[in-house]
C-alpha positions as CSV (number, residue, x, y, z in Angstrom):
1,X,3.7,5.1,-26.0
2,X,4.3,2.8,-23.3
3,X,0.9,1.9,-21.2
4,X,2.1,4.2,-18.1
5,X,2.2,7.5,-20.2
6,X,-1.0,8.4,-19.4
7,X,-4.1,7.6,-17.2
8,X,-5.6,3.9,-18.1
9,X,-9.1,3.7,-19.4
10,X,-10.2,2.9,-16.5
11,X,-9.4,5.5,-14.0
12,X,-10.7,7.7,-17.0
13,X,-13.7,5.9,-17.3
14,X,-14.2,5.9,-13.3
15,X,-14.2,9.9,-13.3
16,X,-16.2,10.4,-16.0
17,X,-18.8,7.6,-14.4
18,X,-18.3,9.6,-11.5
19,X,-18.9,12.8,-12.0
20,X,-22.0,11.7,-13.9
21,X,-23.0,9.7,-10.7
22,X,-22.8,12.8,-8.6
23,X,-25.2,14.4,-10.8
24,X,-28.0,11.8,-10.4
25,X,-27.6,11.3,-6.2
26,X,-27.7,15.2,-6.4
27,X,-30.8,15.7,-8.6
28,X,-29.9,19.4,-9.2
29,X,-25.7,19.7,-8.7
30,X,-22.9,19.3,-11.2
31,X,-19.7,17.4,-11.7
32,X,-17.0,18.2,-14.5
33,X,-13.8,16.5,-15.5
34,X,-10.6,19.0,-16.0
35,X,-7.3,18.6,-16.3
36,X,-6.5,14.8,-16.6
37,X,-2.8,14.7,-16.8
38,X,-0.1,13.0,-18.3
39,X,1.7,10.3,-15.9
40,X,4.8,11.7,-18.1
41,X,3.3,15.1,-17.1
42,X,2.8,14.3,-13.4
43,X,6.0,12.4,-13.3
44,X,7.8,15.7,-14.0
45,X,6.3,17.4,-11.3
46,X,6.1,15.1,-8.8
47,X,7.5,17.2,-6.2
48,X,5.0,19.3,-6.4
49,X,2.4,16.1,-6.0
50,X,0.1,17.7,-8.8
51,X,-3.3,15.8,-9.0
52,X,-3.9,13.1,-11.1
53,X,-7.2,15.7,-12.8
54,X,-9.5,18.7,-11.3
55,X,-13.1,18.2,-11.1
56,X,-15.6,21.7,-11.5
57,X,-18.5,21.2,-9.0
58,X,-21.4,23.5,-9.9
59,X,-23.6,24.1,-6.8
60,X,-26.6,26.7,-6.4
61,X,-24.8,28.6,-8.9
62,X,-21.3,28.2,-7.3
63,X,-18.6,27.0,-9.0
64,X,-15.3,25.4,-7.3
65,X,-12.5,23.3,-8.5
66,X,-11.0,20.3,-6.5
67,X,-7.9,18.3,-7.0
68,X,-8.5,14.6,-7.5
69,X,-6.6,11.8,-6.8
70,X,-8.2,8.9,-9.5
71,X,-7.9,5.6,-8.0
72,X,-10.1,2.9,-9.6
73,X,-9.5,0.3,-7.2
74,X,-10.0,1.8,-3.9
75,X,-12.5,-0.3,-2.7
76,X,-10.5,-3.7,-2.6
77,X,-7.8,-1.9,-0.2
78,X,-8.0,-1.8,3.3
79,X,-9.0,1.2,4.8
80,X,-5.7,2.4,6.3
81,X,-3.9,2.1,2.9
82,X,-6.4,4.6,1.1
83,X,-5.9,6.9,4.3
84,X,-2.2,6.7,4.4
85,X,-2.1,7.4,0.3
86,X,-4.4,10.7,0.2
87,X,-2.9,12.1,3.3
88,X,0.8,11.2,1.6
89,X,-0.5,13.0,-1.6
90,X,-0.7,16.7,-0.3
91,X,-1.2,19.6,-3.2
92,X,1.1,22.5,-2.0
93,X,-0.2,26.2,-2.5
94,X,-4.0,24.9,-2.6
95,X,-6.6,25.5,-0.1
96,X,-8.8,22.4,-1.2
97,X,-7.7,18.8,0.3
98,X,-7.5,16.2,-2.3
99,X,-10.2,14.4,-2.9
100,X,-10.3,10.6,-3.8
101,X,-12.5,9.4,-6.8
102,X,-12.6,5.7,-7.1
103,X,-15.7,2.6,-8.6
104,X,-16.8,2.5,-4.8
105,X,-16.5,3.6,-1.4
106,X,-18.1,1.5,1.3
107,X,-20.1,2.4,4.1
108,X,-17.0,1.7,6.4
109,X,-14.3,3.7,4.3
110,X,-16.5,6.2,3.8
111,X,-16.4,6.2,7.8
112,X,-13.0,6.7,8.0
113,X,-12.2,9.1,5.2
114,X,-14.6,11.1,6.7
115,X,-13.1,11.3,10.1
116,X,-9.7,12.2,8.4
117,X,-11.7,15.0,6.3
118,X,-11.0,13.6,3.4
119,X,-13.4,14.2,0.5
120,X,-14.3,11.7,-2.4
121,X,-16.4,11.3,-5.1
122,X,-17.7,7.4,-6.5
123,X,-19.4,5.8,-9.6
124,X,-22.1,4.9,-7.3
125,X,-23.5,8.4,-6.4
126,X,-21.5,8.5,-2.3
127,X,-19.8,12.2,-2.0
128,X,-18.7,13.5,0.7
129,X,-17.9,17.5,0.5
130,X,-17.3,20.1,3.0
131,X,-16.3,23.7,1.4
132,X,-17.3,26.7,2.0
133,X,-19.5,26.9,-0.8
134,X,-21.5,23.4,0.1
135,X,-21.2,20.2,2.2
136,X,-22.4,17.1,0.9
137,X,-22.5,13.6,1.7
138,X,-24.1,10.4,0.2
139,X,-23.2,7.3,1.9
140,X,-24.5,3.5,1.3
141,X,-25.0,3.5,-1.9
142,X,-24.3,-0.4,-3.8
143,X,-21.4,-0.9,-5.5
144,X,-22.0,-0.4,-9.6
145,X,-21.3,-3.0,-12.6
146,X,-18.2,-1.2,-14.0
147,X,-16.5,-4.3,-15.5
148,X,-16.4,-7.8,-15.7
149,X,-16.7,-10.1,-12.7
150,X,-14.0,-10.1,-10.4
151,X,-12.0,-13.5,-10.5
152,X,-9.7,-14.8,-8.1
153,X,-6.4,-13.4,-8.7
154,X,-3.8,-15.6,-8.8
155,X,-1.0,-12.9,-7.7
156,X,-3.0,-12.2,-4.6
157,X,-3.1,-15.4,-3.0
158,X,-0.9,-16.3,-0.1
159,X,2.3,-17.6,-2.5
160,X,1.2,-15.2,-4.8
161,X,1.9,-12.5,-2.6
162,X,5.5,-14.2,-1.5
163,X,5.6,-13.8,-5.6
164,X,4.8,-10.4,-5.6
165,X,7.2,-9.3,-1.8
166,X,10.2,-10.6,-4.1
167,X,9.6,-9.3,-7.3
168,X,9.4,-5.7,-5.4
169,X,12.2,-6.6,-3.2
170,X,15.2,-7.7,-5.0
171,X,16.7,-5.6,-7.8
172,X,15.5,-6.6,-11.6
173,X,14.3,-10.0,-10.3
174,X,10.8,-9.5,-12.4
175,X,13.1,-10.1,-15.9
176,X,14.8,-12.9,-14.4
177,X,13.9,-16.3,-15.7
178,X,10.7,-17.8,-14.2
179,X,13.1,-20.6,-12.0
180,X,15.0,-17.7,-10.8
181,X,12.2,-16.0,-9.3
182,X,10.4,-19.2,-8.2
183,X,13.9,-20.0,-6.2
184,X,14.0,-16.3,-4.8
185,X,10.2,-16.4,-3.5
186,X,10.5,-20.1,-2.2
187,X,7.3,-21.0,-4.6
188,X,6.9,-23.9,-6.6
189,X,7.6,-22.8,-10.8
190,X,3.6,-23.0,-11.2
191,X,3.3,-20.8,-8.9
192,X,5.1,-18.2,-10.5
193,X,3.8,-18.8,-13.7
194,X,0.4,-18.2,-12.4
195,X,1.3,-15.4,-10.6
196,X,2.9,-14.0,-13.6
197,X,0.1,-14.3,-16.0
198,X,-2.4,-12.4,-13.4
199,X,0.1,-9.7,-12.8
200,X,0.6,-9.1,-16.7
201,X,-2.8,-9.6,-17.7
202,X,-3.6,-6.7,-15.0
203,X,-1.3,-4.3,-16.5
204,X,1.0,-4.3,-13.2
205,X,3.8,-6.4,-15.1
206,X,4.1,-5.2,-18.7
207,X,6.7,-5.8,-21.4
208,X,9.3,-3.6,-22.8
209,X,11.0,-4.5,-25.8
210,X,12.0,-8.1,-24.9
211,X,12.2,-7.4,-20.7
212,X,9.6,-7.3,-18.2
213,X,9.0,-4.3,-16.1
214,X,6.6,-3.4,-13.4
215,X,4.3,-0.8,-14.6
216,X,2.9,0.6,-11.9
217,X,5.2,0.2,-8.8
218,X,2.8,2.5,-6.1
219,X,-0.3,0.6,-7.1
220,X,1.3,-2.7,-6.4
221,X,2.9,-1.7,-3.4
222,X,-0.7,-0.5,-2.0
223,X,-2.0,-4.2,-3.1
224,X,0.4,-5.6,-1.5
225,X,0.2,-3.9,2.0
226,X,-3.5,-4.0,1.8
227,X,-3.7,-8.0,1.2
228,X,-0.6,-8.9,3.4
229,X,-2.6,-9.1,6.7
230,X,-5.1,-10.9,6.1
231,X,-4.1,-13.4,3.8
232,X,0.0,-14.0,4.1
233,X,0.4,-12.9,7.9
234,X,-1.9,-15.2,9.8
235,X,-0.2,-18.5,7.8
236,X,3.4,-17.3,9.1
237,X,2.1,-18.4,13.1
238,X,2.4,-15.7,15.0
239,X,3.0,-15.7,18.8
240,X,3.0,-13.0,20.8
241,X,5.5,-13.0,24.0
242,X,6.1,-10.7,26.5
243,X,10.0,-9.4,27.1
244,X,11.5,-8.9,30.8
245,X,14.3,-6.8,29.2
246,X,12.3,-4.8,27.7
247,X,13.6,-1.2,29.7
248,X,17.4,-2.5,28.1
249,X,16.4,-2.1,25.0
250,X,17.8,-5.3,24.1
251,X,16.3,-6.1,20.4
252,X,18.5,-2.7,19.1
253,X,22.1,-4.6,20.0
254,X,23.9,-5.2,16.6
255,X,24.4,-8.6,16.2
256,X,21.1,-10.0,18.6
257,X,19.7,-11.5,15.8
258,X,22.5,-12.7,14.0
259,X,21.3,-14.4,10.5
260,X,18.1,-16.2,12.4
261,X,15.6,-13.4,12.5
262,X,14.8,-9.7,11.5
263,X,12.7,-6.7,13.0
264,X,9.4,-5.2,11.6
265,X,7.3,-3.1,12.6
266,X,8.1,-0.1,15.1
267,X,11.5,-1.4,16.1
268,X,12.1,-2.0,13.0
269,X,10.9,1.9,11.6
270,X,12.4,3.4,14.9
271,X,16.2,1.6,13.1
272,X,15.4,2.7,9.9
273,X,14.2,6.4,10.5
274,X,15.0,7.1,14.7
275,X,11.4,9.0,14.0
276,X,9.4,7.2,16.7
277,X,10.0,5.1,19.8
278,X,8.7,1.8,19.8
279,X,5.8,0.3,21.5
280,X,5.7,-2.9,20.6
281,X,8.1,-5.8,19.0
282,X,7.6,-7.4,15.7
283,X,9.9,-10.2,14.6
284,X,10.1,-12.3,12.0
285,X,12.1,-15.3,12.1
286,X,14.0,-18.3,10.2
287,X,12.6,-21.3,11.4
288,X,10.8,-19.7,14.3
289,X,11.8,-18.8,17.2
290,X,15.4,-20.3,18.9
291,X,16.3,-20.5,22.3
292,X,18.6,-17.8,21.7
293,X,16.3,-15.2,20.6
294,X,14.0,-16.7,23.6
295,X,17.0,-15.9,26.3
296,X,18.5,-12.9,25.0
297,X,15.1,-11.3,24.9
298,X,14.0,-12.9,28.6
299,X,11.0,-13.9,26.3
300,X,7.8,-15.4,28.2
301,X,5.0,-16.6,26.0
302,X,1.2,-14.1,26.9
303,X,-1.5,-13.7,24.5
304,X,-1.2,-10.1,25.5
305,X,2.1,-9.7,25.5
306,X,3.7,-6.3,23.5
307,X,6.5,-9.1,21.2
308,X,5.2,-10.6,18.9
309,X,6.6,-13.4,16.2
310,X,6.0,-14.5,13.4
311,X,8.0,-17.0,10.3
312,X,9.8,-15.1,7.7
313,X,8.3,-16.2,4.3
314,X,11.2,-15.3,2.2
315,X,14.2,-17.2,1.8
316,X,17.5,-16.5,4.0
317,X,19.7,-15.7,0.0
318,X,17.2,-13.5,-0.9
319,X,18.1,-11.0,1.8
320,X,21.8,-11.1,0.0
321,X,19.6,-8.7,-2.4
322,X,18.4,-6.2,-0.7
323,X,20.9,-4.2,-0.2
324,X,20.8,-2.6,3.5
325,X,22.8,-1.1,5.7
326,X,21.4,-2.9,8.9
327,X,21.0,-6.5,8.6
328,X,18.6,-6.8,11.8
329,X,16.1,-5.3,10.1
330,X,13.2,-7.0,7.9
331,X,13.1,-5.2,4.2
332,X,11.5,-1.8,4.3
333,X,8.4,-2.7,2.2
334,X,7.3,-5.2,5.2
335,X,8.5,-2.3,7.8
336,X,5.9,0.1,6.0
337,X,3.0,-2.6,5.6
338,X,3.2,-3.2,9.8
339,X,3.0,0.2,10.2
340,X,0.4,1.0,7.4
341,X,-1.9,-1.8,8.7
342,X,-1.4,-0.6,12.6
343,X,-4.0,1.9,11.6
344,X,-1.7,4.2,13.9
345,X,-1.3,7.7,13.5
346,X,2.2,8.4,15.7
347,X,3.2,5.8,12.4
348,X,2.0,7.5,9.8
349,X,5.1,9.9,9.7
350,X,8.0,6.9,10.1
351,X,5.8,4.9,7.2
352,X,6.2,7.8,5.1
353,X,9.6,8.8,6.0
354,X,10.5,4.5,5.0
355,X,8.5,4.7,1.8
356,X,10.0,7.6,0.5
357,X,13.8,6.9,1.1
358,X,13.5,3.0,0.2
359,X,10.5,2.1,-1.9
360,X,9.3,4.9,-4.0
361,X,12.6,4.6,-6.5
362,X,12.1,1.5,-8.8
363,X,15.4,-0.8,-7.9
364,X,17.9,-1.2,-10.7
């Protein structure tokens, strides 16, 4: 059975930890495991978005079941990422929302779930509940020692992550040879190799037979958009402009861009899914910014300004690979992390809209 069948060790071992956790913060309340699934199992209902398990609360004698979404790693995501994942994972014909389980939820995503009335449930004892039959809530409690030590992952540095953008961009790159991808992520060979190692030795990369394969495509897509902001975006030198042709709607011409620069973020979404008109202007460009792009879009430079610019980090060849229809616009994947990370709701819906029609389906 290939690793992905079934729920790792890990995320079995974090609701088990869990539901014990709940137990001791409670002092007199109750938390059971039920109905871990399958992925195989899950995977053939997925339109249905059936929970990863149920967990059986006991509480002054009342008993209620709530779907659970397991995700061990929550706690090194950024907020928004959680946020947009739980509210994306609905559970049709049930009255309960889902509730996230994870190794730890901090003070300040335990903030935020909150306000979006989302319920979870951590190794360290935080809960926060509120059903008819109780509402609870723990907050501040330390992170546990689950595991070993977190090292420095080598995938998850700034080249690691160029690593990562073109190994979930471009069509069964991650069985090419190790040159191959190196050439595709414009990364030095070591690089590759490094990142390579970390991602295998994670479970995110695994082998089948004598081919690599990405194991579990969402959870490196959430890494991915969670890290990209801090650690890749402010080495690409943004600049932020503001545009006297604006009210033209100049940036949606076919052709302004030619093969120097592409759109992200809302103008990018508003191209891929007409599902939201754009407030702002994120480009990323070749070489930085031309005196074309600068003209075209009547472009003066203000810290404030509502255009902003930053270098592409991927090669010009590799967009031969991705396979879209519009060619002004930056790959989906980066479309969905500006408007993950915005922290915007009026995005949420476009984000999901993008995910769903280009990234959820593994490329071939």
């Amino acid at each position: 059975m290939a690793p992905s069948d079934r729920p790792t060790s890990t995320e079995q071992q974090v609701l088990a930890l869990a539901c014990e956790a709940f137990a001791d913060a409670t002092r007199r309340y109750r938390a059971t495991p039920k109905g871990v699934q399958k992925k195989k199992e899950r995977a053939q209902v997925s339109t249905n978005h059936e929970p990863d398990a149920w967990v059986r609360f006991t509480v002054e004698g009342k008993r209620f079941d709530m779907p659970a979404e397991i995700k061990a790693n929550a706690g090194s995501l950024s907020a928004n990422v959680v946020i947009n994942h739980m509210l994306s994972r609905v559970v049709p014909r049930q009255m309960r929302p889902l509730m996230l389980v994870t190794q730890h939820v901090t003070p300040r995503l335990a903030d935020d779930l909150i306000a979006k009335g989302i319920p979870f449930l951590d190794t360290a004892g935080n809960v926060y509940l509120h059903e008819p039959e109780a509402t609870i809530m723990i907050v501040g409690r330390s992170k546990p020692t689950l595991s070993r030590k977190d090292r420095t992952s080598r995938s998850t540095t700034p080249k690691g992550l160029r690593v990562t953008f073109a190994l979930l961009t471009q069509p069964g790159l991650v069985h090419a040879p190790y040159r191959t991808i190196a050439d595709r992520s414009a990364v030095a060979l070591n690089t590759v190799n490094l990142a390579m190692d970390d991602l295998m030795d994670r479970g995110l990369v695994v082998l089948k037979g004598t081919r690599r394969v990405v194991a579990d495509r969402r959870r490196l897509i959430d890494e991915w958009v969670s890290l990209f902001p801090t650690r890749l975006r402010p080495k690409l030198g943004p600049r932020r402009f503001t545009s006297w042709a604006n009210a033209t709607n100049w940036w949606g011409e076919p052709g302004v861009f030619g093969h120097d620069a592409r759109l992200g973020g809302e103008a990018g979404a508003d191209i891929l899914t007409h599902e939201i008109k754009p407030a702002s202007l994120t480009i990323y460009a070749h070489g930085g910014i031309t005196p074309r792009l600068m003209a075209t879009g009547m472009l003066r430079p203000d810290d404030r300004g509502n255009v902003e610019v930053l270098d592409a980090f991927w090669p010009a060849k590799a967009e031969d690979g991705w396979d879209l229809a519009n060619r002004e616009v930056a790959h989906p994947l980066l479309v969905y992390s500006d408007l993950i990370t915005s922290g915007d709701d009026r995005n949420r819906g476009a984000a999901q809209t993008i995910y769903d029609r280009y990234l959820a389906k593994e490329p071939t």
